[in-house]
BAKE-196291 format. One record per residue: residue in three letters; x, y, z of N, C-alpha, C in turn. Coordinates in steps of 0.001 Angstrom, whole numbers, plus 500000, padded with zeros to 6 digits. Layout:
<sites>
AlaXYZXYZXYZ ...
</sites>
This chain:
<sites>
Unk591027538908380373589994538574381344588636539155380942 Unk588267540300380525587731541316380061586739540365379189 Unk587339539450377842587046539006376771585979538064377484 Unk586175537182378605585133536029379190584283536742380115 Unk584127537906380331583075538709381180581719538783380299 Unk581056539249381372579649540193380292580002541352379699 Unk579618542264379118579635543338378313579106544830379160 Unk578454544135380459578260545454381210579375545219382317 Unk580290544565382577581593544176383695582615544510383069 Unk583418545453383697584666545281382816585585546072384373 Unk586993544739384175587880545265385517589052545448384475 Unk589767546383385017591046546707384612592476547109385999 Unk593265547568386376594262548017387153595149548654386801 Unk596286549340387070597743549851387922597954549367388462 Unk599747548934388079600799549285389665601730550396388738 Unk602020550809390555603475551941389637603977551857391032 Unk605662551614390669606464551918391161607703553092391313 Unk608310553598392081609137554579392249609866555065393193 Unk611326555058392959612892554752393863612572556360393642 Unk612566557169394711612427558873394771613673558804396266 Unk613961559997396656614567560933397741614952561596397390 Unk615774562033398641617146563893398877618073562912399785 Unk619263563666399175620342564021400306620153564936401524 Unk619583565446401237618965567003402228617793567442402518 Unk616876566710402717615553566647402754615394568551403877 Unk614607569598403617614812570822404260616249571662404488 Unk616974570990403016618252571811402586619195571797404234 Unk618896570170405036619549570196405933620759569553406040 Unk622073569744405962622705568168406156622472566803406470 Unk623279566027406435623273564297406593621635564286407258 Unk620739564947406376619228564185406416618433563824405166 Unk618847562760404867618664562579403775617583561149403489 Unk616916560853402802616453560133402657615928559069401347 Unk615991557865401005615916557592399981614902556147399920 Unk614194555730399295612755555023399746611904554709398316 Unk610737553345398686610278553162397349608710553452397988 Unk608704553652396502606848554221397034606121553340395679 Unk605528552843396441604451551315395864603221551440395984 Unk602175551719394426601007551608394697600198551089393597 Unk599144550112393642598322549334393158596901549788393137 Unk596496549875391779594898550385391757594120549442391371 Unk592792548826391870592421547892390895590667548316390741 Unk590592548655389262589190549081388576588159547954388279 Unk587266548765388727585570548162387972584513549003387681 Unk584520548258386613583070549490386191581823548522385511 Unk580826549040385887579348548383385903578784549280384644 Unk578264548611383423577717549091382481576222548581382133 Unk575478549050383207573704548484382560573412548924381396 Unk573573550178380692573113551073379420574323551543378898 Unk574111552072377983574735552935376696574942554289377772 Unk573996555024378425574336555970379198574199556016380371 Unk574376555123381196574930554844382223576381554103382868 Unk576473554163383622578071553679384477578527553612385585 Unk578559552801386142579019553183387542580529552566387561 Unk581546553190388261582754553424388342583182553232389935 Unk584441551790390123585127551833391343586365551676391353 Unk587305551977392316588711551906392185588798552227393566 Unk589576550873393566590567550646395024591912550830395047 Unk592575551429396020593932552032395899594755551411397096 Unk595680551095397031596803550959398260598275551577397566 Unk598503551965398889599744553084398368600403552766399636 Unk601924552322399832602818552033400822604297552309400368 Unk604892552780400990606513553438401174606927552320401984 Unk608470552184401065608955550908401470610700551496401968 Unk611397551393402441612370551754402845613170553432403656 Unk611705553898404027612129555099404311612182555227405995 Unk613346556088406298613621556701407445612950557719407904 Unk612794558801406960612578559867407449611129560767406751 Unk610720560048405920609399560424405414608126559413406111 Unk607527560024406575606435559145407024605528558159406445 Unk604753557217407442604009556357406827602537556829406967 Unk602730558165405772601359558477405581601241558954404635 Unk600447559714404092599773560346403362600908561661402873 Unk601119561861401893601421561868400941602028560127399886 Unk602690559575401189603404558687401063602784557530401054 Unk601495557277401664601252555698402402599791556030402920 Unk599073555039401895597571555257402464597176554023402421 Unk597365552750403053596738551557402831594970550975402194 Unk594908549976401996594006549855400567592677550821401367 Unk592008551324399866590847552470400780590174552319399141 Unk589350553574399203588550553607398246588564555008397903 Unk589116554716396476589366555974396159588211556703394808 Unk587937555902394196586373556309393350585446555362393350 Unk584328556673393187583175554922393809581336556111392753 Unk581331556441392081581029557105391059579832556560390022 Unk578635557512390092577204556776389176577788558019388144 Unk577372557489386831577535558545385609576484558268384676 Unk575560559656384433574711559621383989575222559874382216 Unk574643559629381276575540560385380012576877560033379924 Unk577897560772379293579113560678379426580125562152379359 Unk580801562550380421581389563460380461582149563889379175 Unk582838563246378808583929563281377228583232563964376494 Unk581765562652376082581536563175374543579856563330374570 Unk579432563219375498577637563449375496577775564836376018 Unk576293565581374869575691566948375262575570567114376700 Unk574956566170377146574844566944378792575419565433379368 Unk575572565566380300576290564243381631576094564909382986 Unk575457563890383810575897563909385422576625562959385973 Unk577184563553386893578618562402387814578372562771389175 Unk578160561769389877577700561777391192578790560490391935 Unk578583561539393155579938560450393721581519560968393881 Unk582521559747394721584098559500394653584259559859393305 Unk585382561693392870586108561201391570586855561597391512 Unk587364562267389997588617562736389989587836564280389515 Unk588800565419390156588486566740389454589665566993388888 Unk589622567749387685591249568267387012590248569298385937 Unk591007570364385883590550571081384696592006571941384189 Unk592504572291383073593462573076382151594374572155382408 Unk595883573023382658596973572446383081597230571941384717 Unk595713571921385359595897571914386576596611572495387633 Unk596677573602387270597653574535388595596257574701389386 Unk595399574853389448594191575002390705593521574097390869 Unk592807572987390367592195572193390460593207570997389598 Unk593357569737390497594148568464389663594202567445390551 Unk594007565825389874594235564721390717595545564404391575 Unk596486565143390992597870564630391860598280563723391990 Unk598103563036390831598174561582390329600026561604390560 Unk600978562485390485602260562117391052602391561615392256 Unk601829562325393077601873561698394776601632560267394863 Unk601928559502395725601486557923395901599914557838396110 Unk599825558617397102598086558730396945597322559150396331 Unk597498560366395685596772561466394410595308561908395161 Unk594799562220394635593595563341395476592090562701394595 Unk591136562973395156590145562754394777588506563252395401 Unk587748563661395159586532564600395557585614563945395745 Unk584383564201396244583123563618396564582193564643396090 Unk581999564618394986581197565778394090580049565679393529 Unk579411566251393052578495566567391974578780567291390808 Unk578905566648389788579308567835388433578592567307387678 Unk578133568280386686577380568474385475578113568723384370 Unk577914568773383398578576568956382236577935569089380815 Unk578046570303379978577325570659378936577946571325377928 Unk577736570485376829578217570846375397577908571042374929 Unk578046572029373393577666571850372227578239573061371558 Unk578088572587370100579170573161369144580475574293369446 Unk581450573030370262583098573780370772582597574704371484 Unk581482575032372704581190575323373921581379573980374211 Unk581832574199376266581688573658376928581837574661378615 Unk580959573406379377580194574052380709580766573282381487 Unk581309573082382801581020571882383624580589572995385240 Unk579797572219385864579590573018387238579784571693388134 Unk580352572272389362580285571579390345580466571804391932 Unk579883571055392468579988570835394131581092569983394659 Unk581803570500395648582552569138396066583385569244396889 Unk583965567988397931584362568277399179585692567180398612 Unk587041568092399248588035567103398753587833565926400060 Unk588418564464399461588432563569400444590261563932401408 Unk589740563774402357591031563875403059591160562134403494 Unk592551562056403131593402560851403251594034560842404602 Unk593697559418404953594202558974406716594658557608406393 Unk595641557563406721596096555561406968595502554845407601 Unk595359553900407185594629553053408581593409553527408748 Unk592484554390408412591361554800408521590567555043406743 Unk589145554980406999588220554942405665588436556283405649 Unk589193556802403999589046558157403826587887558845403701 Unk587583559796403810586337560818404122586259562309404113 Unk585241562920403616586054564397403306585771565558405106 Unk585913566251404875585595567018406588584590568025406307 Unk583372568071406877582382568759406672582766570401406688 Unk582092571119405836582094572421405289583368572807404678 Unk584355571811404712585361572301403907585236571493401928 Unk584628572863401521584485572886400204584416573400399468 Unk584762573414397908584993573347396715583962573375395308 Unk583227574278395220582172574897394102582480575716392957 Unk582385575348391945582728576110390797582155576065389236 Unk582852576944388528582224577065386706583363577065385967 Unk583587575720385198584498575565384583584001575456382750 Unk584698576687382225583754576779381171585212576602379674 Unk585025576313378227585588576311377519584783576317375879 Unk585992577061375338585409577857374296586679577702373117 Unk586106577088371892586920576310370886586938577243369340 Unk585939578331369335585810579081368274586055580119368317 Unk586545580870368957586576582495369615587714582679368745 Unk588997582081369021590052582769368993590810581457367985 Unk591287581778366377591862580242365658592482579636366351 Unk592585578215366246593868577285366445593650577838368424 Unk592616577495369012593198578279370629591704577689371129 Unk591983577482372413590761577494373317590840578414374411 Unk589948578529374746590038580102376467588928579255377195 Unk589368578981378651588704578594379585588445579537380636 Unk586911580402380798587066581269381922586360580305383019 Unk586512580735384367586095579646385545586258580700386921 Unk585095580456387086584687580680388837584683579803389499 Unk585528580089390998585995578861391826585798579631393723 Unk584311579041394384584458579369395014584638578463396072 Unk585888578639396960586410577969398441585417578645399826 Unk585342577598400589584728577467401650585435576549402830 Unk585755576997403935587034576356404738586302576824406249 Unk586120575916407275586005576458408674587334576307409646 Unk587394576477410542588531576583411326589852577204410987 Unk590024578611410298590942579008409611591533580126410947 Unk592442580178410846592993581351412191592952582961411171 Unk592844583944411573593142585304411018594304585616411562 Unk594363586946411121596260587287411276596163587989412782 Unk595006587755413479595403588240414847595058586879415525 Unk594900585705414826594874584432415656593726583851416199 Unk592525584574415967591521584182415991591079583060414911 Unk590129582330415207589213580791414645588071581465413956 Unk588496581417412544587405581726411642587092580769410321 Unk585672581607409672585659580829408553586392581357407225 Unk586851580781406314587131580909404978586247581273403631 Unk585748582318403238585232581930402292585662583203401232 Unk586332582627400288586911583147399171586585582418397869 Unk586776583729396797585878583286395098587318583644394481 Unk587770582995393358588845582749392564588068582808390970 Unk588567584267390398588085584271389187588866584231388034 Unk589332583971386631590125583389385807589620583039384499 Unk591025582932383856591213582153382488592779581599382538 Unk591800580237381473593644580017380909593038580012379196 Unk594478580370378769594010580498377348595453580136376411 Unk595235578893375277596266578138375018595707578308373575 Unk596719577981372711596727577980371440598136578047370472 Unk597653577613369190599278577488368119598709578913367495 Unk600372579292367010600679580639366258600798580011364982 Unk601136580927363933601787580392362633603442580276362677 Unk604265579407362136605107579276362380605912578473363358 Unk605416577468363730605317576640365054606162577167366450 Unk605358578243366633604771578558367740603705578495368820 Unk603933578063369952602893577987370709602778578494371766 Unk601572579147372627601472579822373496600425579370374656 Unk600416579459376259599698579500377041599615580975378086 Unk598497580961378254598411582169379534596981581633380505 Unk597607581920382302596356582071382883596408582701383690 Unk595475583286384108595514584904385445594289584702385846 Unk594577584609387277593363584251388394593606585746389416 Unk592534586006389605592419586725391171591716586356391957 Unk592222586483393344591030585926394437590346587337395544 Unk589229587218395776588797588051396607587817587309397822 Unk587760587977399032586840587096399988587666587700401885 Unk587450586592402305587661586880403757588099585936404528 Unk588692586190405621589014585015406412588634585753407333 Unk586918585535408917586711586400409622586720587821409463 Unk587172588735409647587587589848409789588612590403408627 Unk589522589894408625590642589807407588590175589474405985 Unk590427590119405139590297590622403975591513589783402999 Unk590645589097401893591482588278400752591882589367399793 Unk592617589755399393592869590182397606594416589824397499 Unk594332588259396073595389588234396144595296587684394448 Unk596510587384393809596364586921392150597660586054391935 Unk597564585720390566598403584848390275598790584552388728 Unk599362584297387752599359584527386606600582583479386202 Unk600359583338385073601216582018383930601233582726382571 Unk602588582675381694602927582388380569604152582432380017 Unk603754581398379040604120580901378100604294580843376636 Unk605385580875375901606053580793374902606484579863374588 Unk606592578828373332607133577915373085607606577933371524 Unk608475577651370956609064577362369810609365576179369775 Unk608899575389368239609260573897367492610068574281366424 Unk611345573476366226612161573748365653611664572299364691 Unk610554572143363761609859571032362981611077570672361978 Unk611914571202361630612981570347360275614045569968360910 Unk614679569906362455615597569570363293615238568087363162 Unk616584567505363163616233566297364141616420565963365486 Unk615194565466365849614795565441367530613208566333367614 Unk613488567140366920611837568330366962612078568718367977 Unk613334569754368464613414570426369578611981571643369851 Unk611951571541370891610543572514371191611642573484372423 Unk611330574628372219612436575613373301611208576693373725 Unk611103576437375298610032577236376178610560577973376982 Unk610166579080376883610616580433377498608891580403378778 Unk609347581049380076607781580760380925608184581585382002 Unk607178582555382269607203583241383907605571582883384227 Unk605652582706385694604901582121386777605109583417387760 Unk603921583943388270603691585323389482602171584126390342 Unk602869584947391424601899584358392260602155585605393582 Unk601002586769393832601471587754395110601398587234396825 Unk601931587746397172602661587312398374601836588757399589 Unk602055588255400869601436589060402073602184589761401716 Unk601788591641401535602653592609402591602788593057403308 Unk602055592419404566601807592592406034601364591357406986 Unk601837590926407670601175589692408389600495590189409435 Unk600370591336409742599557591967411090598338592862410650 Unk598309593166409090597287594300408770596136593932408811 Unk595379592431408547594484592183408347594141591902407132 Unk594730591947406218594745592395404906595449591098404101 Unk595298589662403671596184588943402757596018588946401841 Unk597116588970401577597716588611399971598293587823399259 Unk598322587102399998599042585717399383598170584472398497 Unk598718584600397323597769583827396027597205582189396731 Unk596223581840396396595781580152397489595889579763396131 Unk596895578609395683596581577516394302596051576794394674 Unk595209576678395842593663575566395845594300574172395849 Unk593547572982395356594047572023394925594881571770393541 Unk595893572222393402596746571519392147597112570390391913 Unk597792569830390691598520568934390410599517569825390114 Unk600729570327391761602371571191391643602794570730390976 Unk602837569142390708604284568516390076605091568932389099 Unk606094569629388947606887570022387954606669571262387622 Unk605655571972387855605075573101387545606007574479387924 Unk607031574293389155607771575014389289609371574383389959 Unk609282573722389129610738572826389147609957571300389496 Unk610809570114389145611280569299389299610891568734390712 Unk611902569170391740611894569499393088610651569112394118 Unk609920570103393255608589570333393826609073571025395382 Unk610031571989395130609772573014396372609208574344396672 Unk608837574507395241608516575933395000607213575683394459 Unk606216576065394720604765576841394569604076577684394068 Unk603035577602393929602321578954393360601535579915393960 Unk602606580493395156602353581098396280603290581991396397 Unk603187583464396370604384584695396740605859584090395992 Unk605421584147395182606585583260393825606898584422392597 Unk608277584411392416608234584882390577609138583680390234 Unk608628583249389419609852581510388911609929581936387105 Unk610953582557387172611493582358385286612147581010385225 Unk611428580246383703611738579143383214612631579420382021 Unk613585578499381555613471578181380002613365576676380221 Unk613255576315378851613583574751378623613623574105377411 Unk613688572862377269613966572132376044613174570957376197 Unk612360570321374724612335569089374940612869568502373778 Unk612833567638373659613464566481372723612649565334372589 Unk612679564968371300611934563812370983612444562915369706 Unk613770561834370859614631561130369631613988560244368932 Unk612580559728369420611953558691368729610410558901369113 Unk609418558320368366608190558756369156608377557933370096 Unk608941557378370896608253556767372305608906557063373613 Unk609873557991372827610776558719373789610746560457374326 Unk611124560868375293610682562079375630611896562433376799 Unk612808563782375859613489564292376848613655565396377231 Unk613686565744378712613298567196378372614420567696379580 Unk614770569318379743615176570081380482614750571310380635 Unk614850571287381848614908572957382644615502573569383189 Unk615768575063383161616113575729384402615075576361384666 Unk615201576504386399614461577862386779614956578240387941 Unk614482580137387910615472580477389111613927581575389728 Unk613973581375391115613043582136391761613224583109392553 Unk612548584382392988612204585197393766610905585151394819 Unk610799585374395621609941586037396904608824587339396481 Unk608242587298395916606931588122395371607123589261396624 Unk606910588842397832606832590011398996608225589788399980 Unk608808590167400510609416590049401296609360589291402687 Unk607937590021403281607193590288404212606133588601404824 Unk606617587474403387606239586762403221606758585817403050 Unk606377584056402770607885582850403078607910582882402014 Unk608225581428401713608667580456400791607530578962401083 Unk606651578544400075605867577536399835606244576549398785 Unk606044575629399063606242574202397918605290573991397608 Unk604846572948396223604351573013395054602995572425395827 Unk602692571955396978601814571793397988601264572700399090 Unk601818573620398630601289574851399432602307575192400675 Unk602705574179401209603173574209402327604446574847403238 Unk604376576185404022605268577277404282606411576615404662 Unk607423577001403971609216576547404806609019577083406601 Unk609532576677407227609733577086408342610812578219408697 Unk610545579056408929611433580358409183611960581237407933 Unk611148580959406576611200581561405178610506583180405740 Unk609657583320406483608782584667406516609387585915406940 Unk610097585415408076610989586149409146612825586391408465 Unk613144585711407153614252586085406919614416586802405862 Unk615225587432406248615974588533404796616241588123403647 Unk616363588253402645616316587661400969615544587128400398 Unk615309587839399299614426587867398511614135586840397171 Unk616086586492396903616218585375396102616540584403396476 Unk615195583277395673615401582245396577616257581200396458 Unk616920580981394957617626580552393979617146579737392937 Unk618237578548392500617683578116391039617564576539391152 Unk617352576106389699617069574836389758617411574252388535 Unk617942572778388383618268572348386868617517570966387116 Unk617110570976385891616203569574385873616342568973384761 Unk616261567460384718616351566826383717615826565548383169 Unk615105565178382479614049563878382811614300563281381275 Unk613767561974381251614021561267380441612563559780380476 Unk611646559603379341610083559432379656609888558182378476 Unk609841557006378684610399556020377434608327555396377648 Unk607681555341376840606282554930376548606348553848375537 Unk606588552707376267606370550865375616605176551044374665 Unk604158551281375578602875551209374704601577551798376184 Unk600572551826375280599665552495376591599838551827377428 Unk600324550409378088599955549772379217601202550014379901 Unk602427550122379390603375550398380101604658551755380010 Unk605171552214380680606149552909380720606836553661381956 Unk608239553563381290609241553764382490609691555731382165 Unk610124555923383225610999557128383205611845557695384276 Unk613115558369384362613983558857385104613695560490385329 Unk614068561121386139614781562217385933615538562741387208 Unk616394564083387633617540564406388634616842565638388612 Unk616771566321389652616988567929389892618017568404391175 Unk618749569760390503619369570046391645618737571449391967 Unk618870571855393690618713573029393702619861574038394159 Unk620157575103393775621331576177394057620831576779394687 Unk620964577055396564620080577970397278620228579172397093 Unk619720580029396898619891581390397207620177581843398719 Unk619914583398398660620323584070399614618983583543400516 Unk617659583595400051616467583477401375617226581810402065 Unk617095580289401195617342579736401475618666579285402378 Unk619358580058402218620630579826403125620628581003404627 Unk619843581936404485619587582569405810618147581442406733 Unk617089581178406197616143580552406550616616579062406870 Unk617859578153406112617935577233406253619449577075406366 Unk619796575469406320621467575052406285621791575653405494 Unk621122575677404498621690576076402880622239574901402114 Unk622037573648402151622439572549401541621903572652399712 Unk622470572546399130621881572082397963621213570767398013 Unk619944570891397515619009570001397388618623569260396149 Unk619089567655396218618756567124394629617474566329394597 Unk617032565667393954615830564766393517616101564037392765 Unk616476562704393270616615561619391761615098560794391841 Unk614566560037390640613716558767390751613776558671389758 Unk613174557287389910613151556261388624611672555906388731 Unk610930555827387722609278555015388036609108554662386576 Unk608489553524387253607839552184386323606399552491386730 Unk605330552620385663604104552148385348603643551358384315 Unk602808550425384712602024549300383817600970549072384098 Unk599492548903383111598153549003383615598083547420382627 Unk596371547279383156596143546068382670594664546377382563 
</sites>
């Protein structure tokens, strides 16, 4: 279609499909649920100049067979507008660029900032960012209010709740490695304090992640954030930390890669002192980041990984995990890869929360299309079976994507 346009028009799209549920949706018995989640993007972008662009994308996202997951948001956002974006320069590969407008934010591996392009809806900002290069420096700054997603209604973000930061990267420092340090400051109104009072939020998140190959095909990641600030009265100091080890076994066949990984994230040790501690992962892209599952978080967490991947062909990709978790504080719950507190995790005894096996399988046709599977189970621990039924909890899906 593309080929009979002008040269400043160009439309492209997505669909992706995906058969997801649980048997046990809140590790409860016979609640289980199983459902397709259907969503269609369709792109345009306006090219007057060489350095200019303007950028749109319309989204509909609908869940098709479910009982017990709602028809909303995470799940179901009927057609809306999800980027709508002037670009001055070009972010990628021009010295300087501005982006104004609906977009996408993501920076590193996305544990704090990420589109969430797994979810049916995925996330998207109403920002201002800048961006500045030159020789393996890089700068980006920005303003920005996440859009909050409503069904049936024009998404829109909620005034003063926002998102400012310095996302910086550095290609010569250290061989074969880049180090990204970044200031990230949150701004939130209507937040309760730990005596229940209606306050504001405003907390600064300071950091690196820092990735690179060893000799010997080895590879390594690390990132460690701390946060400091306030909620009203009540006092932030809380942190969070990642790494990683990886070994390529290059004369195998398959090119096994074997990853060894601990994930800390501190947890309240008091819910009455005034005083939190519990790490905020901001906006992420959770997915997979601490299982499969996506029940566990990067919140009052210790999650030891290993894993494997495999690669029987290039267009194939298989991989496994375990991981088994702990409760950072006691005194504190249990959060999923969305932030979001288990119900009655805070108030119960045990500390371990248990484990997880995962297993996926990632077949890439060609850029426009590809399918993939994978299963996770979870083995509750002691917190999970005092706080809950104690059901073991699995995750199957299947998803198909194809762009055009």
């Amino acid at each position: 279609m593309n080929r009979q346009l002008p040269k400043w028009l160009r439309f492209g799209g997505e669909y992706r499909a995906r058969f997801e549920g649980s048997s046990a949706i809140g590790f409860k018995p016979d609640n289980g649920d199983y459902y397709l989640l259907n969503r269609f993007r369709i792109n345009m972008k306006l090219l007057p100049s060489s350095w200019m662009k303007f950028v749109f994308q319309g989204q509909d996202s609908r869940v098709f067979w479910n009982s017990r997951v709602p028809d909303a948001p995470p799940y179901a956002d009927t057609m809306d507008l999800r980027l709508a974006y002037m670009e001055l320069g070009d972010t990628d590969t021009r010295p300087i660029s501005l982006r104004v407008g609906r977009q996408e934010l993501f920076f590193g591996e996305q544990r704090l900032i990420g589109h969430l392009n797994w979810t049916n809806t995925a996330r998207s900002f109403d920002a201002v960012r800048a961006t500045f290069r030159h020789q393996g420096y890089r700068l980006d700054a920005f303003a920005a209010s996440v859009v909050n997603l409503r069904n049936g209604e024009f998404d829109s973000r909620i005034a003063g709740n926002n998102l400012h930061g310095l996302y910086g990267g550095i290609e010569k420092l250290v061989p074969n490695a880049i180090i990204e340090p970044y200031l990230l400051w949150r701004l939130e109104p209507g937040v309760r304090t730990e005596s229940g009072a209606l306050a504001h939020r405003d907390f600064k998140t300071v950091g690196f992640r820092w990735v690179g190959k060893l000799p010997a095909n080895f590879d390594y990641g690390v990132e460690i954030a701390g946060q400091t600030g306030s909620v009203g009265t009540d006092s932030i100091r809380a942190w969070g930390g990642h790494w990683l080890l990886a070994y390529t076994i290059a004369g195998a066949r398959y090119k096994p890669r074997l990853i060894a990984e601990y994930n800390h994230a501190s947890g309240d040790k008091d819910p009455r002192d005034g005083k939190r501690g519990t790490f905020d992962q901001l906006y992420p892209t959770g997915h997979e980041k601490y299982g499969l599952a996506d029940q566990v978080g990067w919140r009052n967490i210790h999650d030891v990984r290993s894993g494997v991947e495999l690669k029987p062909h290039a267009k194939w990709l298989l991989t496994g995990s375990y991981h088994s978790w702990w409760r950072a504080s006691s005194r504190d719950g249990l959060y999923n890869a969305a932030g979001v507190l288990l119900p009655g995790s805070t108030s119960k005894p045990g500390r371990y929360v248990g484990q997880e096996l995962d297993f996926q399988a990632i077949y890439t046709a060609s850029k426009q299309f590809q399918i993939g599977g994978g299963f996770a189970q979870i083995f509750p621990g002691a917190l999970l079976k005092n706080a809950t039924a104690g059901r073991p909890y699995n995750f199957p899906y299947l998803m198909l994507t194809t762009s055009f």
